[in-house]
C-alpha angles and dihedrals in degrees: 000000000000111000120179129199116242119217146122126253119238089267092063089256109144099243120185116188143195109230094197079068097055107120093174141357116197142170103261113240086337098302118142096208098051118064130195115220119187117196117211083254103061102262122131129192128189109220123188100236138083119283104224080052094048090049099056096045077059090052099052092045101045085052096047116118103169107248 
């Protein structure tokens, strides 16, 4: 079952994101609280939350099967 993770982007833009895409997730010029995603396509989104946080909601949602 796809599951996608609903936010906004530090510019106040709905995101949702697939977290079975995520290439990388970093702490964004060495802030706790931004965090840097990059998608296996390029693309790159900055998300207001902390990135150890943000890595394990990925996590949870890329190894979800439903049951």
């Amino acid at each position: 079952m796809l599951q996608f993770y609903k936010t906004k982007d530090d510019s106040g833009i709905d995101i949702a994101i697939n977290p079975n895409s995520v290439a990388q997730i970093e702490a964004y010029l060495g802030r706790n609280d931004l965090s840097l995603v990059v998608m296996n396509n390029g693309r790159k989104y900055r998300i207001n939350q902390n990135c150890f946080l943000l890595s394990e909601k990925f996590e949870k949602l890329a190894n979800y099967t439903g049951y």
